[in-house]
C-alpha positions as semicolon CSV with decimal commas, in nm:
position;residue;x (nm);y (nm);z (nm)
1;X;0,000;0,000;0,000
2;X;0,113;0,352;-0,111
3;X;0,113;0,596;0,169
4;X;0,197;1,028;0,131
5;X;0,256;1,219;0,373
6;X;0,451;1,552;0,434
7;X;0,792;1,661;0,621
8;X;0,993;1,977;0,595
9;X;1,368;2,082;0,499
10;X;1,521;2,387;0,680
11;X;1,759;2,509;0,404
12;X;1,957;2,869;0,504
13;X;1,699;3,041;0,749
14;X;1,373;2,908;0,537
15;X;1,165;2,550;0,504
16;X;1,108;2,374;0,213
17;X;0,825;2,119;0,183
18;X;0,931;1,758;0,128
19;X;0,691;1,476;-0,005
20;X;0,763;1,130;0,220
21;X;0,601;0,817;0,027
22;X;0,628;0,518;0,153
23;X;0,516;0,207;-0,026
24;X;0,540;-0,220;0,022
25;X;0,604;-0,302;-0,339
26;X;0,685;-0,682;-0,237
27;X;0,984;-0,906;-0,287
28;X;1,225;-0,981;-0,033
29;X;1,232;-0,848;0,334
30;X;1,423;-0,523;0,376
31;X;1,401;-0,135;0,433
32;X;1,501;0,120;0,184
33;X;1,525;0,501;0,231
34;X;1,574;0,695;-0,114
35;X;1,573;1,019;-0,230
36;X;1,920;1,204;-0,125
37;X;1,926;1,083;0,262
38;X;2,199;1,143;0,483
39;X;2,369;0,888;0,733
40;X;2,104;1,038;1,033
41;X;1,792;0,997;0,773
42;X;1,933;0,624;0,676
43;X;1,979;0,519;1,021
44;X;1,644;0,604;1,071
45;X;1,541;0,283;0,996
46;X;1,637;0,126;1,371
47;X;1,559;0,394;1,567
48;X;1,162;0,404;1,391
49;X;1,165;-0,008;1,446
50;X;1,234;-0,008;1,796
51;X;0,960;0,284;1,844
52;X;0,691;0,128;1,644
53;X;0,750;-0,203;1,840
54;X;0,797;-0,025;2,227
55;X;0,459;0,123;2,112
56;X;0,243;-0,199;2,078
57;X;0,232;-0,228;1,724
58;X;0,387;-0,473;1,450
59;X;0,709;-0,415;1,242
60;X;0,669;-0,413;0,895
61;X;0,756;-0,813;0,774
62;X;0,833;-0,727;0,431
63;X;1,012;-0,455;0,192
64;X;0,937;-0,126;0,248
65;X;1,047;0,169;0,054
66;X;1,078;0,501;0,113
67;X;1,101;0,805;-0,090
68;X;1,193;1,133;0,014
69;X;1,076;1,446;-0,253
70;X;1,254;1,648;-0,406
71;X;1,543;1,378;-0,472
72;X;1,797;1,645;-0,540
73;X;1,752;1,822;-0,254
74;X;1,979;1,682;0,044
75;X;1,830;1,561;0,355
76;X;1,973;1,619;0,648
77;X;1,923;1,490;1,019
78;X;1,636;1,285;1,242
79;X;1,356;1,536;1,197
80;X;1,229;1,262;0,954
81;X;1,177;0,978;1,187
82;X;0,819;1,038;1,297
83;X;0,665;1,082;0,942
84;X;0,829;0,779;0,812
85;X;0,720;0,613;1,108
86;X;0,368;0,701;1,027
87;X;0,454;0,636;0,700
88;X;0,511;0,249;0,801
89;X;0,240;0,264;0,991
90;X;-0,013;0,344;0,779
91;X;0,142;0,157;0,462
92;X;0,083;-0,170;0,669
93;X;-0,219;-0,052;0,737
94;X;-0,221;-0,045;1,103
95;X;-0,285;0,334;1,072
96;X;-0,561;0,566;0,882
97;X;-0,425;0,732;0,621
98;X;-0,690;0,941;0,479
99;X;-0,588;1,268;0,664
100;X;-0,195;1,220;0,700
101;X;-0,147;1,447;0,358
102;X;-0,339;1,716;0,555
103;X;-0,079;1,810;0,785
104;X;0,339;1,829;0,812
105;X;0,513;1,627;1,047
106;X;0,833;1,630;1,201
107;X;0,988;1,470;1,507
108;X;1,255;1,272;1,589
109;X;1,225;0,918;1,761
110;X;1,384;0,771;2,059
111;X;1,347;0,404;2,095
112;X;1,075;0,414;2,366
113;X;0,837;0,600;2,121
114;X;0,907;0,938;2,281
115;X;0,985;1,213;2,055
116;X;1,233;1,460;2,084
117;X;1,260;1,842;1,964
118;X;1,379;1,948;1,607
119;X;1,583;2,229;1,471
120;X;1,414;2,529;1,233
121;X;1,004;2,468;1,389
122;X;0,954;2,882;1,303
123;X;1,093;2,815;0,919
124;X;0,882;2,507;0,914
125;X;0,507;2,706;1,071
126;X;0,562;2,961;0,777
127;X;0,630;2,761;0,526
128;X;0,316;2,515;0,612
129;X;0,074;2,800;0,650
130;X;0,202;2,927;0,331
131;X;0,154;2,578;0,143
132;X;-0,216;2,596;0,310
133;X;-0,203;2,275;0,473
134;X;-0,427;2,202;0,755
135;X;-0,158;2,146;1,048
136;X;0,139;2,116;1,177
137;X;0,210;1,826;1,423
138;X;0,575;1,887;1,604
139;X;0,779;1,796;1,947
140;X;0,575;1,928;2,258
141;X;0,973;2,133;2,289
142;X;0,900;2,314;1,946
143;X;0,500;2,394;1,975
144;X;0,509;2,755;2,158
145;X;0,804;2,855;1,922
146;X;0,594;2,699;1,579
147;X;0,230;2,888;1,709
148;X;0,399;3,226;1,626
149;X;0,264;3,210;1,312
150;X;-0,105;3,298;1,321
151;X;-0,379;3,094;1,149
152;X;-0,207;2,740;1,146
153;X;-0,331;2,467;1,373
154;X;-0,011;2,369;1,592
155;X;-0,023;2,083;1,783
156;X;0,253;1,997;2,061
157;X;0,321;1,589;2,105
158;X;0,536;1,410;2,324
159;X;0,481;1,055;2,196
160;X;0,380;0,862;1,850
161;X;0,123;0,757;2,048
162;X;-0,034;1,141;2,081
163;X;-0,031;1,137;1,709
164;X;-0,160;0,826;1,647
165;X;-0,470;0,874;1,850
166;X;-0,484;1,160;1,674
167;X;-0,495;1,033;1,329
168;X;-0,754;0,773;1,498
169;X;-0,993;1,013;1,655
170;X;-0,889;0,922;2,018
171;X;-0,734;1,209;2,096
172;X;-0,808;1,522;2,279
173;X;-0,510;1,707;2,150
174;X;-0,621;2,095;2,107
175;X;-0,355;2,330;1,900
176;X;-0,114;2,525;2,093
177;X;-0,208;2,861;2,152
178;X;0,012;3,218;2,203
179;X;-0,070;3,536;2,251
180;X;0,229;3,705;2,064
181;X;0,228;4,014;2,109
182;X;0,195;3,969;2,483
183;X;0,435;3,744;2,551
184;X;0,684;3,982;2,359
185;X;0,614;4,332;2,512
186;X;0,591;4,158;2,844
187;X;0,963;4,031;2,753
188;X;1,116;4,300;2,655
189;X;1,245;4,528;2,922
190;X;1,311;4,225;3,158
191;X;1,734;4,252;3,209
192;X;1,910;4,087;3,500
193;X;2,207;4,347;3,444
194;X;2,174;4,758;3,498
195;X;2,444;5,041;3,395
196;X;2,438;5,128;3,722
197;X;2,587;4,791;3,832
198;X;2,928;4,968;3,669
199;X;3,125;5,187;3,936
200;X;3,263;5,535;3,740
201;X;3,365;5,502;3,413
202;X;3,100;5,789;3,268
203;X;3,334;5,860;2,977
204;X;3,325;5,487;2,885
205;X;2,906;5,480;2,899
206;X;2,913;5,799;2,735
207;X;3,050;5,655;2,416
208;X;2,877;5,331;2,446
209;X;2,529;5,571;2,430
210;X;2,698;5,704;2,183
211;X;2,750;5,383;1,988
212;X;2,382;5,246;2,054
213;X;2,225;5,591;1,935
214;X;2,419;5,561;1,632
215;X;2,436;5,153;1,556
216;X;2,822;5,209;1,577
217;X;3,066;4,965;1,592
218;X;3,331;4,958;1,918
219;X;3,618;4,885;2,116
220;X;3,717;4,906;2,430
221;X;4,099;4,952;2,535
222;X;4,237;4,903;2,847
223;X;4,452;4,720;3,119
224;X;4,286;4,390;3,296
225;X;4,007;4,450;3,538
226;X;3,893;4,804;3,429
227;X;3,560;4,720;3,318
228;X;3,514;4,636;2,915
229;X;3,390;4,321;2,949
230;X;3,133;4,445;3,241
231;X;3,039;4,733;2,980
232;X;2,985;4,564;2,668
233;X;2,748;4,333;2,822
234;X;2,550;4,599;2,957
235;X;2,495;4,772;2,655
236;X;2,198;4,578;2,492
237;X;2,001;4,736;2,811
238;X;2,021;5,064;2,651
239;X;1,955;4,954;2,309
240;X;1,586;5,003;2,159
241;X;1,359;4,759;2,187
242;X;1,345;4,485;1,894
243;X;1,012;4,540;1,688
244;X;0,819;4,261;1,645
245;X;0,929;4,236;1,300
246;X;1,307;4,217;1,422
247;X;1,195;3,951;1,657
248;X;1,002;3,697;1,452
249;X;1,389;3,758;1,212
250;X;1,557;3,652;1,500
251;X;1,404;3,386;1,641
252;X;1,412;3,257;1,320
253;X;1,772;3,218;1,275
254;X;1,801;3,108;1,642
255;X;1,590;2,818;1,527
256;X;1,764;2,748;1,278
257;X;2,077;2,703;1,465
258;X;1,904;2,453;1,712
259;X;1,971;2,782;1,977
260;X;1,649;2,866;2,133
261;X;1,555;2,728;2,510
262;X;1,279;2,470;2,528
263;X;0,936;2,562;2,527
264;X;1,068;2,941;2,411
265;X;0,854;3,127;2,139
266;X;1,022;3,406;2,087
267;X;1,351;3,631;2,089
268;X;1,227;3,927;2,274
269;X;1,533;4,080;2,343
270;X;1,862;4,189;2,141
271;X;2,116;3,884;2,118
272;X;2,454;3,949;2,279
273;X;2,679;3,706;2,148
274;X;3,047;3,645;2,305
275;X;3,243;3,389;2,112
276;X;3,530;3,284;2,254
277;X;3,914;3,387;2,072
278;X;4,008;3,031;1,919
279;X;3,671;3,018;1,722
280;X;3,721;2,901;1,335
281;X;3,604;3,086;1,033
282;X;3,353;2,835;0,967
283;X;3,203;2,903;1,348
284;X;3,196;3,294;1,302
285;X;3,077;3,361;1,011
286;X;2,849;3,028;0,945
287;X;2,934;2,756;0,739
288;X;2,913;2,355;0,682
289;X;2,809;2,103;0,421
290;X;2,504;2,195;0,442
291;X;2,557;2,583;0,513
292;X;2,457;2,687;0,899
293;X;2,420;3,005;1,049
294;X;2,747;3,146;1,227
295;X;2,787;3,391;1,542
296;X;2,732;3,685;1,320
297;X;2,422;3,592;1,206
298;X;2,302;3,459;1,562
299;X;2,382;3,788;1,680
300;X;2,174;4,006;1,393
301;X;1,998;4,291;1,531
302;X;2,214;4,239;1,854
303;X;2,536;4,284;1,967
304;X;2,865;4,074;1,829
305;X;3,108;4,073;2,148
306;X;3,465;3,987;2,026
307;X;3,685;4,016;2,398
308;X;4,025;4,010;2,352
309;X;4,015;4,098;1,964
310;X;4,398;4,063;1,920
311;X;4,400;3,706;2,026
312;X;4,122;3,611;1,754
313;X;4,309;3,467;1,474
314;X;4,370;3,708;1,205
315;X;4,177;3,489;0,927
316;X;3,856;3,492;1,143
317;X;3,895;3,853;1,166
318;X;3,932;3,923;0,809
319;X;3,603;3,711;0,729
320;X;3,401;3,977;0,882
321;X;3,507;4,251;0,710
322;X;3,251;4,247;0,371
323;X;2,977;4,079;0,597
324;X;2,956;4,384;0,808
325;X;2,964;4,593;0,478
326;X;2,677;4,438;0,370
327;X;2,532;4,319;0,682
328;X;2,471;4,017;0,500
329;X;2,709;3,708;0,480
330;X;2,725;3,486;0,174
331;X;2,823;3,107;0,245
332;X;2,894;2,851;-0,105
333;X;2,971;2,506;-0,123
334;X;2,953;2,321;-0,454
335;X;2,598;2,231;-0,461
336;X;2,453;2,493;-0,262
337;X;2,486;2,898;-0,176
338;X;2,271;3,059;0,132
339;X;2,270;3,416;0,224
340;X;2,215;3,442;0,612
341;X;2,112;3,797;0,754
342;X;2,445;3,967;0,932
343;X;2,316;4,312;1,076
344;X;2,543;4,322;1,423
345;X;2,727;4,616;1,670
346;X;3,044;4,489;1,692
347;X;3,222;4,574;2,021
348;X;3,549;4,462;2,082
349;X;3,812;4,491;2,358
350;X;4,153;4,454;2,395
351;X;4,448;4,480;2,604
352;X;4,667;4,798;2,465
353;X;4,957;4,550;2,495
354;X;5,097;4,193;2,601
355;X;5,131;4,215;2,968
356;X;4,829;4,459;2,964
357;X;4,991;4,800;3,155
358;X;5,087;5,011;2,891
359;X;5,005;5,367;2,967
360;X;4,865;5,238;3,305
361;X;4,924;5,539;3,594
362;X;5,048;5,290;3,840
363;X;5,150;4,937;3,672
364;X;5,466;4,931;3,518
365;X;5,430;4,811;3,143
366;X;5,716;4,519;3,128
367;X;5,707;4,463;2,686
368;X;5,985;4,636;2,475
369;X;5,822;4,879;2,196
370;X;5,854;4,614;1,938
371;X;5,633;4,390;2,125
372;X;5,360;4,623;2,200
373;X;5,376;4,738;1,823
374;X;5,321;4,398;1,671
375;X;5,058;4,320;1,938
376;X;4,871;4,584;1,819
377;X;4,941;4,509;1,446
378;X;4,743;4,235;1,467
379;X;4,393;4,405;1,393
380;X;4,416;4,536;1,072
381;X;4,379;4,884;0,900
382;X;4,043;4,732;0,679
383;X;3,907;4,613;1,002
384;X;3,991;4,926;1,238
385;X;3,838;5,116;0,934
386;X;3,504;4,986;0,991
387;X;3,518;5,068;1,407
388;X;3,334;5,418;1,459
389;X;3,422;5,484;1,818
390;X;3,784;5,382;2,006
391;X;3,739;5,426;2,356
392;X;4,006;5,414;2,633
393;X;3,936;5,256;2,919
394;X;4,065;5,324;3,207
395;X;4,082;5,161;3,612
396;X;3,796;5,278;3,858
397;X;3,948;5,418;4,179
398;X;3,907;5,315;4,498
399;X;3,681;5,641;4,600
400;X;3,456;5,540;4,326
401;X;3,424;5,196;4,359
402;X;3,354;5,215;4,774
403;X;3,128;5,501;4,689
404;X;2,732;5,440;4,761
405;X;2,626;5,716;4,504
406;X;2,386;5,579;4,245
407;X;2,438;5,643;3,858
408;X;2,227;5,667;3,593
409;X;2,023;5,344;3,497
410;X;2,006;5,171;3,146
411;X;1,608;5,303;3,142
412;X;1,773;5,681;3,165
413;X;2,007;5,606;2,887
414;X;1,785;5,391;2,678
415;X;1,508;5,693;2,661
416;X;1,793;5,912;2,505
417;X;1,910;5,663;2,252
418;X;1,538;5,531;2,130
419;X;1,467;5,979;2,082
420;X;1,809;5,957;1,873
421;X;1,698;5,672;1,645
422;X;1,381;5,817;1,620
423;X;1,528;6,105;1,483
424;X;1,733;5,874;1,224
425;X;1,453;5,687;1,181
426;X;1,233;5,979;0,985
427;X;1,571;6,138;0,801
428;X;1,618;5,817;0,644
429;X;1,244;5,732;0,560
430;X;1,323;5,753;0,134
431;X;1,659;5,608;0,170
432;X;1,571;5,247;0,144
433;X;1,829;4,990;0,355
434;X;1,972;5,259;0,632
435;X;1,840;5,264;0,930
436;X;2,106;5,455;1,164
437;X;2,412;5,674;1,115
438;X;2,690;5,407;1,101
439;X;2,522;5,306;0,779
440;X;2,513;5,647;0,595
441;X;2,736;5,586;0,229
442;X;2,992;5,830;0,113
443;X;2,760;5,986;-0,103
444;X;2,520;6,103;0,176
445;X;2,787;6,203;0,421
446;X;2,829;6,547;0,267
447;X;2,432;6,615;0,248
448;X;2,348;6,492;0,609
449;X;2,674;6,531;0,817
450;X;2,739;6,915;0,684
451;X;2,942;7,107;0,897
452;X;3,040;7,492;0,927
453;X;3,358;7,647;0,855
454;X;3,443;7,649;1,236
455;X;3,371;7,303;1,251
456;X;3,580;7,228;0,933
457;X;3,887;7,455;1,060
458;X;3,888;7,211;1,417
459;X;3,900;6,870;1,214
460;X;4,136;7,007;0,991
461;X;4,371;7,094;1,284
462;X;4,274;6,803;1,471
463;X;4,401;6,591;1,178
464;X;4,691;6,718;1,139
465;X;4,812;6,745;1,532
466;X;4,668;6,409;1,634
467;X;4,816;6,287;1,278
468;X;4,467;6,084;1,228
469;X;4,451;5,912;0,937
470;X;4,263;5,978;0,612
471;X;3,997;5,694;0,721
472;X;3,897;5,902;1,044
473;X;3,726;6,169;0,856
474;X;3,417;6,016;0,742
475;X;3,421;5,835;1,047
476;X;3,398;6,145;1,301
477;X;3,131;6,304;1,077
478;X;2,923;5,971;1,119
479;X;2,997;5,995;1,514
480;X;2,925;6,386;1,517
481;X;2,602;6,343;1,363
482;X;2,490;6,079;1,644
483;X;2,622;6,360;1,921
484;X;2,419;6,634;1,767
485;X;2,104;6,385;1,764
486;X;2,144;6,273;2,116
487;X;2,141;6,661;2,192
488;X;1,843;6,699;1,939
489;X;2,040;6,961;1,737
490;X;1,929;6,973;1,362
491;X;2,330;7,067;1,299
492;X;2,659;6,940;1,367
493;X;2,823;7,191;1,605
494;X;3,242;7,221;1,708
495;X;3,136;7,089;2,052
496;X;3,018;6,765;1,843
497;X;3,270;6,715;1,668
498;X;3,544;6,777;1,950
499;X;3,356;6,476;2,108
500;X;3,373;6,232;1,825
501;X;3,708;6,346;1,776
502;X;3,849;6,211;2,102
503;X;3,689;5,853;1,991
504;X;3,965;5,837;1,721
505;X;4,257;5,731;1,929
506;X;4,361;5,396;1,714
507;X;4,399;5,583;1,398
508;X;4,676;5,790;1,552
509;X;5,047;5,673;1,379
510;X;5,168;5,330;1,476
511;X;4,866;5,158;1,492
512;X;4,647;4,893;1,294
513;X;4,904;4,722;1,098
C-alpha cells in the first residue's frame, strides 16, 4: 500500500516542503530510504523499528520503501523519523491514512516512542501555512516557538502515540495557543544586568550611548580588570527595543541554529553574542556542508562581542570585514549557496599591549616597543576602518568603587538613545536599507553630516596634530552626527565634533598594521 505524507527541509533560514512516500512493493524483506538521505535519515530505519514495536504495534515483515521528494535536494538529520514512522504505519495498514497528507510532520524518535525536539520549527510554521495545509504536528519542545505564526493549527506531542490517537480520533489534543504580542512586550524590558551595576567610568558609557544611538561599531581599550567586558554586556540594556518584525527575524535564525531554550517562542530581546578567541572561520561567520548560520548571524539585530580581539586569529577577523559591509554574509559550497542575515554592533576589547599595563598610571608596562607594536598590528587597518568609536578605558578608583552614590540606569540612557533613532529613523524614511548613522554611504555624508567652517577649521587641525589618518574623517562626521542627535540639534556643532574626535585614538600613527 502507497502511503503520502509531508515533512519539511530547513535550508539557510527558510523551510522547504518535502513529499515522504512510503510504499510495500513486495519481494524480499528489507528497508530502503531513497531520495538524497543522509547517514542520520538512513539510520532512521532502527531507531523508527524499535519505536513502532515499544509502542504496541507490528514491524513491517516485508520490503518497504521510502522516498523522500525532491530527490535532489539533500536531507539532512532525524527530523524525519516520525513521518516515516507514520509512514510504516499506515502503509501496513495499522494506521488511517486518509488525513496524514493534511498536515506536516516532524519529530525525531527515541526508541521508547518518545519524541524529541527538532531544529528550524519557526521556518517550518511559515512555510506550512504558506503551502495551506491544515496542520502542523511537532515535538511538545518546538510547539510555543511553531504557534507564532497565526492561522495554522499547531499541535505539541510528546509521543507517537499522541499522534496516532490523533490520526484515529482518540485524541483530545487541542492546538497550541500564544498570545504574541503579549508574551513579547511583556519580555522585553526584563534585564538581570543595569548600567548602574558599573562603578565610574561615565566617559566609557558615554560613548557606548553614543554607539547604541548611532548603531556604531566599538572597542574598548584598556589594562585587565577596568571594566570592558562588564560594559559591553551591559549595553543591549540601553539599546531600543526589537520590533516585532526584528523579533520573529531573529528567532528565526536562532531556530535554525538549534539555539532557542525549550518551550521558548520568541527572541524578545537583542542577542549578545560572546564567542570565545580560538573560534574558526567556519564558526563565526556560518558555514558547513550543508551551510549553517554562524555567530554573526546569531547575533543580527544584537550585539557581536569579540573580547580580547587581538587574540582572535587574524583569518577569522578578516572574514568579517565584507559581511559587516553588507550586513549580510554569503556562504557557497559546490551544490549549494545561502545568504544568512548579518546586521550586528560589533564591540570589541583589547588589552593595549601583552602584559596589559601600557600607559597604566600605576603598573609598570614590562614589553619592549617592538612587542607592544606587533601586538597591536594584529587588527588590521580594513578592520579598524570599519570601528566608529575607540574608547580608552581606564581603572575605577578606589573612592569610586567604595562610593554608595547611584548612577544613571540603562532606562535613563535607553530613553535618550530610542529619541536619537527616532530622529534617524524619519531622516532616512526615502533612503531604502539605512536605518542609523553608522550606515550612511559616502555619497550622503556630505548632504546629512554638513558642517560649518568652524567646525571644518577644528578637524582640519585636529588631523593634522593628532596625525589621524585619512579613514577618520568620514568616520567622526558619522559619530558627530549621532552627538548632535542625542542633543536633538538639527546641525553638527564644534562641541560635536570635538567629542567624536576624542573617539579616534587607534587611527593615531603606529597603529592597525
Amino acid at each position: 500500500m502507497l502511503v503520502k505524507l509531508f515533512g519539511s527541509a530547513v535550508y539557510g533560514v527558510d523551510a522547504i516542503t518535502i513529499t515522504i512516500e512510503v510504499d510495500t512493493p513486495g519481494g524480499q524483506l528489507g528497508y530502503f530510504i531513497v531520495g538524497l538521505p543522509d547517514n542520520a535519515v538512513k539510520e532512521s530505519t532502527e531507531r523508527v523499528l524499535s519505536a513502532i514495536m515499544n509502542s504496541g504495534y507490528n514491524r513491517p515483515r516485508y520490503k518497504m520503501v521510502v522516498n523522500m521528494a525532491p530527490a535532489d535536494i539533500k536531507k539532512a538529520g532525524a527530523a524525519y523519523d516520525l513521518p516515516i514512522a507514520l509512514g510504516f504505519l499506515g502503509a501496513t495498514e495499522q494506521l488511517p491514512t486518509e488525513h496524514l497528507h493534511e498536515y506536516v510532520i516532524m519529530g525525531e524518535l527515541s526508541l521508547d516512542g518518545s519524541v524529541r525536539p527538532i531544529k528550524g520549527a519557526l521556518p517550518i510554521a511559515i512555510k506550512t501555512r504558506a503551502e495551506k495545509f491544515k496542520g502542523l504536528i511537532v515535538p511538545k519542545e518546538n510547539a510555543r516557538e511553531a504557534a507564532l505564526v497565526n492561522n495554522l493549527d499547531v499541535y505539541g506531542v510528546e509521543h507517537i502515540k499522541d499522534v496516532i490517537d490523533f490520526f484515529n480520533d482518540n485524541s483530545t489534543m487541542k492546538p497550541v495557543k500564544v498570545n504574541t504580542r503579549e508574551e513579547f512586550f511583556d519580555a522585553q524590558s526584563h534585564f538581570d544586568i543595569d548600567f548602574n551595576d558599573v562603578k565610574g567610568q561615565e566617559n566609557v558609557k558615554r560613548a557606548l550611548e553614543i554607539a547604541a544611538a548611532g548603531g556604531h561599531n566599538a572597542i574598548l581599550i584598556g589594562p585587565p580588570g577596568a571594566g570592558k567586558t562588564m560594559l559591553a554586556k551591559r549595553l543591549p540594556t540601553i539599546l531600543p527595543p526589537l520590533t516585532l518584525h526584528e523579533a520573529l527575524e531573529t528567532t528565526k535564525i536562532h531556530s535554525v541554529a538549534g539555539k532557542l531554550p525549550s518551550n521558548t517562542s520568541l527572541v524578545a530581546q537583542r542577542p549578545f553574542r560572546s564567542p570565545h578567541h580560538t573560534i574558526s572561520d567556519a564558526a563565526l561567520v556560518g558555514g558547513g556542508g550543508i551551510p549553517q548560520p554562524g555567530e554573526i548571524s546569531l547575533a543580527h539585530n544584537g550585539v557581536l562581542f569579540l573580547d580580547e580581539l587581538p587574540e582572535f586569529k587574524r583569518s577569522a577577523l578578516e572574514v568579517m570585514r565584507q559581511p559587516m559591509e553588507e550586513r549580510r554574509v554569503n556562504i557557497s559550497r559546490a551544490k549549494v549557496s545561502m545568504d544568512f542575515p548579518a546586521s550586528f554592533m560589533l564591540i570589541a576589547s583589547m588589552n593595549p599591549c601583552p602584559c596589559g599595563y601600557f600607559n597604566h598610571p600605576e603598573k609598570e608596562c614590562t614589553c619592549s616597543a617592538i612587542m607592544v607594536q606587533k601586538y597591536l598590528n594584529k587588527i588590521s587597518g580594513p578592520l579598524l576602518d570599519r570601528i566608529d568609536l575607540h574608547v580608552e578605558v581606564t581603572p575605577v578608583a578606589f573612592t569610586e568603587l567604595s562610593s554608595q552614590k547611584t548612577s544613571e540606569n540603562s532606562d535613563a540612557v535607553r530613553e535618550r538613545v530610542i529619541k536619537a533613532r527616532e530622529i534617524q529613523a524619519k531622516r532616512f524614511e526615502a533612503h531604502e536599507g539605512i536605518y542609523c548613522n553608522a550606515q550612511i554611504g559616502s555619497k550622503l555624508l556630505k548632504e546629512i553630516c554638513a558642517i560649518n567652517p568652524i567646525g571644518q577649521n577644528l578637524l582640519k587641525t585636529a588631523m593634522d596634530r593628532l596625525n589621524l589618518s585619512a579613514r577618520a574623517y568620514d568616520r567622526i562626521l558619522k559619530v558627530s552626527r549621532t552627538i548632535a542627535d542625542l542633543a536633538a540639534s538639527e546641525d553638527i556643532k564644534p562641541e560635536h565634533l570635538a567629542e567624536a574626535i576624542q573617539y579616534r585614538s587607534l587611527d593615531r600613527e603606529g597603529w592597525g598594521g
